[in-house]
Structure formats: structure tokens, C-alpha cells
N, C-alpha and C positions, 0 to 999 in steps of 0.2 A: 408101153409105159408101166412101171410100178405104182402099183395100186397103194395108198399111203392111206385110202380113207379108214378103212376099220381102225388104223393105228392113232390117227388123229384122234377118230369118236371115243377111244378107249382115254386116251391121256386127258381131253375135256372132260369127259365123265365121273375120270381120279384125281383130276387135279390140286381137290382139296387133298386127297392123299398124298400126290408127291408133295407138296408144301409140307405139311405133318410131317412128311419124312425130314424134309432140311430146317423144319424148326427142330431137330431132333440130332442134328449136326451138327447145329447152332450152338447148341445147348451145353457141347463139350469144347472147352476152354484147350484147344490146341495150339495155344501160344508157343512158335519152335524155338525163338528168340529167348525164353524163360525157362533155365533148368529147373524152375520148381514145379512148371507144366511137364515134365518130361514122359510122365506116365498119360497125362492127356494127348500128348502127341498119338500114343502108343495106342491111347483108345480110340483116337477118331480114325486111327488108320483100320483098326480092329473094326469098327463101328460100318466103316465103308463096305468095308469086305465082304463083313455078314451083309450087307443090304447087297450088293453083286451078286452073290449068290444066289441070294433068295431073289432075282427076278431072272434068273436062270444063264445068269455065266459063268462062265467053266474056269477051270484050270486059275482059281482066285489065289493070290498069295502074297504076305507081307515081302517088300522088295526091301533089301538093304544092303552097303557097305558099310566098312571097318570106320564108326564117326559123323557115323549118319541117321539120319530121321530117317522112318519108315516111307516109303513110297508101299500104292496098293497098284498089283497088277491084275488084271482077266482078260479074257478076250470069248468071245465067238467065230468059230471058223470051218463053219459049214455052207458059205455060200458058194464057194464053184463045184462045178459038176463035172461030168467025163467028158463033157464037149466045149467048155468054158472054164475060161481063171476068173473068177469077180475081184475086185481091186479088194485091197485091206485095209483100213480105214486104223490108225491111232488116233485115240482121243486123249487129249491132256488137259489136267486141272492140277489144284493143289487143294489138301484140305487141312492144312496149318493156316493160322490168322496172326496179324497184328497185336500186340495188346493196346490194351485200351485207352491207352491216355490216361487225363482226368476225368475220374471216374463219376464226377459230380456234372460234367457238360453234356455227360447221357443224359435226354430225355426218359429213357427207357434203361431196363436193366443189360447192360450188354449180349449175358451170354442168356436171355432167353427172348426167343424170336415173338417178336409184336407187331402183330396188322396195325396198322391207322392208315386207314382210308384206301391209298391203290399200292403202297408200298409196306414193306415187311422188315421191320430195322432188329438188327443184330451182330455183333460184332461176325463177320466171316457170312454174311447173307446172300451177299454179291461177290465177296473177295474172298473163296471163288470157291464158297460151299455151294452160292446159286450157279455156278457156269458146272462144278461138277456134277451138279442133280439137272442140268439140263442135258446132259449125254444120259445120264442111266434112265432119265424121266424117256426119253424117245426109244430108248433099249427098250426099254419092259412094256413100253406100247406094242411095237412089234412082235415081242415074244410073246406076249400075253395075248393078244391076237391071231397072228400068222405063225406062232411058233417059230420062225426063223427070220433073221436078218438079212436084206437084199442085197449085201456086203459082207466080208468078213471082218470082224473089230477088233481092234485091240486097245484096252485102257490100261493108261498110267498116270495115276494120282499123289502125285507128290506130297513130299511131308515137309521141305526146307525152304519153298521158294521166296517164304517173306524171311530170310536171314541170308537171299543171295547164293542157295541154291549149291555149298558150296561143295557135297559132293555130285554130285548129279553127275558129271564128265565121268568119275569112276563109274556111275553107275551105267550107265549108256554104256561103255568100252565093257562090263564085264557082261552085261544083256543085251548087248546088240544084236545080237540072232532073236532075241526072244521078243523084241521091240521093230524088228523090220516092219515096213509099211509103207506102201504107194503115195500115201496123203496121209500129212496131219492134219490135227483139229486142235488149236490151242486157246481154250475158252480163258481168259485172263487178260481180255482187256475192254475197253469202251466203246458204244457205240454213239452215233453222232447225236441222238435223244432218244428218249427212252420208245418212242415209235418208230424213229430210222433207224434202221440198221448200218452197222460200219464193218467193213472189212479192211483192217492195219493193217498194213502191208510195211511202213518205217514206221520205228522208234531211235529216239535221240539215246546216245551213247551216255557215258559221266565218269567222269574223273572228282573223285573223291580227296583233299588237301588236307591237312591238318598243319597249323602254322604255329608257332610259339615265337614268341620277342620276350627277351631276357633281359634285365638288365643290371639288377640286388641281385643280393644272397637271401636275402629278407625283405616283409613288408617294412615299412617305414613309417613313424606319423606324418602326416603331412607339415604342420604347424614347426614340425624341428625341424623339417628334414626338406619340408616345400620350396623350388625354388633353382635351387643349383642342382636339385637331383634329378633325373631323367624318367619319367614318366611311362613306362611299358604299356600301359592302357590306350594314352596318346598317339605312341608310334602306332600302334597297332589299326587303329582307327584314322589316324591319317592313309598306312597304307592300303588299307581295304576301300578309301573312298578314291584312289589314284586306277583299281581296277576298271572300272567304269566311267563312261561319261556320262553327261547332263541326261541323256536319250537314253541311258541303258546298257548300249554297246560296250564290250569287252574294251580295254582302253590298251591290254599287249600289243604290242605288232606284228604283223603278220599272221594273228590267228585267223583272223578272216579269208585266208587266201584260197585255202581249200573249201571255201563254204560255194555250192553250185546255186546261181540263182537261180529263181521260177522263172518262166517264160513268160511272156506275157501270157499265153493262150492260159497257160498252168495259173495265173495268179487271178484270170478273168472266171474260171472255175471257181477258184474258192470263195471268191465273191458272191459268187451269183448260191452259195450255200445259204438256206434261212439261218438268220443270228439276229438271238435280239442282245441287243449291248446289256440292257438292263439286268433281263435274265442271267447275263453271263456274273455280272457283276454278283449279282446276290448269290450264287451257287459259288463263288470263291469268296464270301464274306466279306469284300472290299467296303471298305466303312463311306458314309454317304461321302464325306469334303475330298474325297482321298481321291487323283484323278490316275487314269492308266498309264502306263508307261509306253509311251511312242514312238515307234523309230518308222520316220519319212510315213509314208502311205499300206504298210504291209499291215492286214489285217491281224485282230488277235490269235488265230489258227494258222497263218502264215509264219509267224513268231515262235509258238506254239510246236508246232512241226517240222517244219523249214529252216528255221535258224539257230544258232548257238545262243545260249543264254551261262551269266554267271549268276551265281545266289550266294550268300552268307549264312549257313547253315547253325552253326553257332559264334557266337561270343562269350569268353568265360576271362573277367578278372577274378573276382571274388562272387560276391551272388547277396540278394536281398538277406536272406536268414542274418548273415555277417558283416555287412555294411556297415564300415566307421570310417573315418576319417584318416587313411593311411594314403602309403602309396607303393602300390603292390608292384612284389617282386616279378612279375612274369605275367602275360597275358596270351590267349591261347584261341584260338579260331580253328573254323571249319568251312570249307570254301568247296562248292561243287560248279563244276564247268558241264553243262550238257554239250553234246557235240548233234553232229549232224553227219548223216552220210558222207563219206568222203575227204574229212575231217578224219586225222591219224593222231592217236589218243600218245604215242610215243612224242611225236611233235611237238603237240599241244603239251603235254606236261614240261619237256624242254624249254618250252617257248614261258610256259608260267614262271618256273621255276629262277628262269633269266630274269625277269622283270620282275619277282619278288626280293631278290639277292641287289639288282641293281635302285631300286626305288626306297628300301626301309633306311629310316634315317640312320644314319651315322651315329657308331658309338654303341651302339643295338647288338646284342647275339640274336640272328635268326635261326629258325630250324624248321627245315619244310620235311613233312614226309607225304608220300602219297598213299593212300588209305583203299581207295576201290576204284577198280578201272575198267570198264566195260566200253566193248567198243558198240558205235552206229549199226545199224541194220536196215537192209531193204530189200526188197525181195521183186520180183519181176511177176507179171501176174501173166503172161501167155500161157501158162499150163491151162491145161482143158479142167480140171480142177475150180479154177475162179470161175469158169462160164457158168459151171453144176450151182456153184454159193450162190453167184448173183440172181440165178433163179428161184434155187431155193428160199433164198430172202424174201424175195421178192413174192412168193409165194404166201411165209409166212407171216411178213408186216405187212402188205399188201402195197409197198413203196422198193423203188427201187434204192439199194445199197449205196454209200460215199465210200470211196475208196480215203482212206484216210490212214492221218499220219499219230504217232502217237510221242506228248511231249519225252515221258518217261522211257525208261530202260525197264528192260523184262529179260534178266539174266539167263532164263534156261533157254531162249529161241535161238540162239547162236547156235550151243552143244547140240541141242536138235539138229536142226538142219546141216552141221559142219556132219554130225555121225552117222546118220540115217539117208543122206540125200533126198529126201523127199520134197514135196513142196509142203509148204506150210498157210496154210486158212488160220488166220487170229481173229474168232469170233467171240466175243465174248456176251454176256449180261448187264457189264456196268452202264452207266448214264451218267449223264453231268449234275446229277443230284446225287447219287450214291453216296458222296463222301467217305472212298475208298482210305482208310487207314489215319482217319479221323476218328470224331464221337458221332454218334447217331449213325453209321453206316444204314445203307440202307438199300431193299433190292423191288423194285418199279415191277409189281407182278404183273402186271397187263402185259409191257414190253418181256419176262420171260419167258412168261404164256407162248407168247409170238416165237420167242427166240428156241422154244420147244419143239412147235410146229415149223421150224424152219430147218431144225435138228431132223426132224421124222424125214422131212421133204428135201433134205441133203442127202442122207444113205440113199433113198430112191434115186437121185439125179446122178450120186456118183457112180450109182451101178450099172445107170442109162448113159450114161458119159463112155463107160468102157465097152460099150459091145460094140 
């Protein structure tokens, strides 16, 4: 067995320091989404690299194509010998962030990291400056220890993935040799609380809408013009309430057909998961009169995981600032479909596309275009790979792992896995408090802690995995 403990004692020991280090992450405004952050991009990747370095990985270097945000690469690759291959281990993160919203529903200042209490809030704390500083926090235990890794590593720290990631596929096809790897590690997503650990294994696809109803050249007063004149606002809000029923359910036909149900054994599983309703509610700010949304007996992570859901992502006639008494020329929507495994995002957009053209009232110019489309993902867990996690989790929370589903899309795991064939572990740092790409974001140091030591006691188990 590999011996983890020096590596452990050393990371407990620094741990105020690796912290110091990602409130020092934190602190640079790598918004990829903002060209006027452009140069911040440019320093967190810079930022990253010197810290790689200095805890002794090699071969560091800004990664980019023609259009694209820096990506940081390194690796270590000194673990087989003349009698052994040890596996190679890719780690992925991103160290680009959201920005920040409104800027006044921070408690705290965004971009500098603040303790209160067991958590650490800062804009990119969790999403996914903590999931990155938890691969180099288990590195430099090792190194700074045993001098060597009980695997050989490679890390890529992406610059794009909160704007969707969009070169990434260039970038894979032109470093594929330099990114080969047995196993990934892709720290960028949730686990089931901030003490259980989760290994995603699906996430829900999205198609992205954009709808406009026409019907002037021009706004109108209402008072002259009220009446005989056709209402764009009206259409528009009649047809977004036809997508839905009473329950929630998609109201197109036929979208449901490719949806695979749980089994019962599968749906007695997720029951039998601790949930407190209450908790749930207040970690998505559900106001107190305001009841959940129901469909038959399927749990809220049944829903969550499992099923297709639609949203209304925007509404835009006019807006508060300009508000008078007219009757505006045009109105304008934004509609997302999450999909589900097995669920074909080509279909589904046909399928919408038929039932927005047949349903809007008469007399109306529609225009649909489709904006962003990301297919379903799910992966298969018999690689000897999950066995190594579930120990190592299990190791580090002292609870065994929920294989679990995730409601979101996470654009680079597809490219991944389509390029590299490897299998793919999505372990991340977040929790159902984080408030990932909100205000207050925020990263559960106890549960990273863990999620540290579960990092250290994964290279050991993958390297005991392959002999």
C-alpha cells in the first residue's frame, strides 16, 4: 500500500497556507466573459503557473489557441520505473470566474477571500479556484514530502470554461499528445453536502432559444393606439405559458419519449438519500408562501437529475428605467430546455421549434433562433478507476460517496472524454450552500479539507489500482 501519511501530516500542518494561497487567486478578477478583465485573465493564468512551479512541477506553460483564454499546463512524470508503467493521472480545473452580479447583494467584497465562520466567500472560491488548489494542495504535500508522486500527472487549468469553453476542442486536437492520460480528474462540480462526498457521473444537456414576436414598426401609445392594435408583450406571454403545464411538465409532444425512467430499485435509492426539504428550500432562496413545483411522486433530485425541465431565462419588452404607457413594438425571450440522457438535442430543438411556429397567435412575426446546445452526458462507472474514488473518498470524509447526477451542463466533459478516451472522475469542492455563480459564492473549508485528503489518498489508490 502507499504510504499517504507524511503527505496528509504536511497538508494539515500548511493548510493555513494553501488557503493564503487561493485567497490570493481569489483576489485576481479573472472574469473571461469581460474584455475589460482581459489582462486579469492573463494574470490568474500567470499567477497559477508561478504557484506550479514553485511546488515543484515541471515542464509549466501558458496553453493557448488563435481566440482563446490562456489554459495553464504541468505535469510530473517520474513515477514508472524499469519494471512498471504507473497510470497518468490528468487533473482539470478552470481558473476564470463569473462576474459578479449585483454588486451590493455581496455580503462581502467579491474579489477578496473572507473567512466567516467554516466557509471562505469570494467570487471563484469554489467555482473552481478551490477545486484547482485542491489538486496542487495534494501535489506539494507529496512533493514536499516524498519528493515524488505515486503516479504520474498531468494538469490543465483552463481559462474559458465560465463562457462555454469555446475553444477548448481546438485546443485538445492541437495538445493531444501532450494531454494523454489513463484517468481524468475534473474538479468542477457538487457534492451531495458539504461532508458527503459525490462522484457525477450525468449531467443534464441545454438547448439554448431565443424567441422574438413582432408585430409594429414602432412603440405605440397605448391610449391612441389601445385596442385594435396587437399586443407583442401579450403574445409572447401567452405563448411561454402554453410551454408548460399546471405540474411543470414540458406541454410539446413527444419530448418526453426518449426520457428513460428510474427503476423502481433506482428511485428507492434516492429516497433512501438524507434531504431535508427545509434546508433545500433556503439554499435556493424559495420565498416562504411559495410552494415547489411537483410532478406525481419524483423526488426533488429525481427531477433535478433524472428528468428534462424547461425555464424562462429572460423576458425583455421594454425594462423599468423606461416604462410608460405604450405598446411596444417587439418582445423578446429566452427559453432553456435541459435535457437528459438519451434525450437528442437535434430532435428536441425540432420538436420545440414545431410547437412555437404552430401555437403563437396569429397575425404575430415569430423568429426563433437557437443560441447554445450542449448535449446529455453519462458515463459508465465499471472502470477500476471508480473503485480507487470510492475509497479514497471514503477515506477522506470518512462516509461513503452518492454516485450522483448533476442538474447542469459542464461544456468541457464531452471534448474530454470524446478526445482523450479516458474515463472521467467529476469530483469536485462545491455544496448546496456555495452559491456557485451568484453573490456570496462561497467554499465549506472543512468539506475541502476532506476533499484534499481524499485528493492525496486518490494518487495512492490509483497507483495501488494498477499493479
Amino acid at each position: 500500500m502507499i504510504n499517504t501519511k507524511k503527505a496528509q501530516d504536511y497538508f494539515k500542518k500548511n493548510s493555513k497556507n494553501f488557503i493564503e494561497q487561493l485567497a490570493r487567486f481569489v483576489a485576481i478578477p479573472s472574469i473571461s466573459s469581460d474584455s475589460a478583465h482581459t489582462k486579469d485573465v492573463d494574470r490568474s493564468a500567470n499567477s497559477v503557473a508561478a504557484y506550479m512551479r514553485s511546488i515543484g512541477l515541471e515542464h509549466v506553460e501558458i496553453l493557448q489557441v488563435r481566440g482563446g483564454k490562456p489554459a495553464v499546463y504541468g505535469d510530473w512524470l517520474h513515477a514508472s520505473t524499469k519494471t512498471s508503467t504507473s497510470p497518468t493521472l490528468l487533473l482539470y480545473a478552470h481558473h476564470d470566474v463569473q462576474p459578479t452580479g449585483e454588486h451590493n447583494k455581496w455580503k462581502t467584497e467579491p474579489f477578496k477571500a473572507v473567512k466567516k465562520g467554516d466557509r471562505l466567500y469570494g467570487r471563484g472560491a469554489a467555482d473552481d479556484k478551490g477545486g484547482l488548489m485542491m489538486h496542487l494542495a495534494a501535489i506539494a504535500s507529496y512533493l514536499k514530502t516524498k519528493k515524488k508522486l505515486p503516479v504520474n500527472v498531468k494538469c490543465l487549468f483552463e481559462g474559458e470554461e465560465e463562457i462555454g469553453s469555446p475553444t477548448l476542442v481546438k485546443l485538445l486536437t492541437k495538445y493531444r499528445k501532450k494531454l494523454e492520460a489513463d484517468v481524468m480528474v475534473l474538479s468542477d462540480t457538487e457534492n451531495y453536502a458539504a461532508d458527503i462526498p459525490g462522484i457525477t457521473i450525468q449531467l443534464r444537456g441545454l438547448i439554448s432559444c431565443h424567441i422574438s414576436i413582432s408585430a409594429l414598426e414602432k412603440p405605440v401609445h397605448s391610449g391612441g393606439w389601445g385596442g385594435p392594435i396587437p399586443d407583442p408583450a401579450l403574445a409572447m406571454a401567452k405563448l411561454l405559458a402554453k410551454l408548460t403545464d399546471g405540474n411543470g411538465r414540458m406541454a410539446i409532444p413527444n419530448v418526453y419519449e426518449d426520457v428513460e425512467l428510474l427503476s423502481s430499485e433506482q428511485r428507492a435509492l434516492l429516497k433512501k438519500l438524507p434531504f431535508d426539504l427545509n434546508k433545500f428550500r433556503k439554499h435556493a432562496g424559495v420565498l416562504e408562501d411559495v410552494e415547489l413545483v411537483r410532478q406525481g411522486d419524483a423526488t426533488p433530485h429525481e427531477m433535478i437529475w433524472h428528468l428534462p425541465s424547461l425555464s424562462v431565462n429572460v423576458i425583455q419588452v421594454s425594462s423599468r428605467a423606461q416604462a410608460s404607457n405604450v405598446i411596444m413594438d417587439s418582445a423578446w425571450a429566452q427559453i432553456g430546455i435541459r435535457l437528459v440522457p438519451n434525450m437528442m438535442p437535434e430532435k428536441v430543438i425540432k420538436l420545440l421549434d414545431d410547437f412555437l411556429k404552430k401555437n403563437v397567435e396569429k397575425g404575430f412575426r415569430l423568429d426563433v433562433k437557437m443560441d447554445h446546445v450542449l448535449p446529455p452526458w453519462k458515463t459508465s462507472i465499471e472502470h477500476p478507476a471508480f473503485r480507487a474514488a470510492e475509497r479514497a473518498l471514503k477515506k477522506g470524509y470518512g462516509k461513503e460517496p452518492v454516485y450522483m447526477g448533476c442538474g447542469g451542463s459542464i461544456g468541457f466533459v464531452e471534448p474530454f472524454a470524446k478526445a482523450l478516451k479516458a474515463p472521467a472522475l467529476l469530483i469536485g469542492v462545491e455544496d448546496p450552500e456555495t452559491a456557485a455563480h451568484s453573490w456570496n459564492e462561497s467554499l465549506h473549508l472543512g468539506g475541502w479539507q476532506k476533499g484534499v485528503v481524499s485528493m492525496i489518498e486518490l494518487l495512492g489508490e490509483l497507483a495501488e489500482s494498477s499493479k
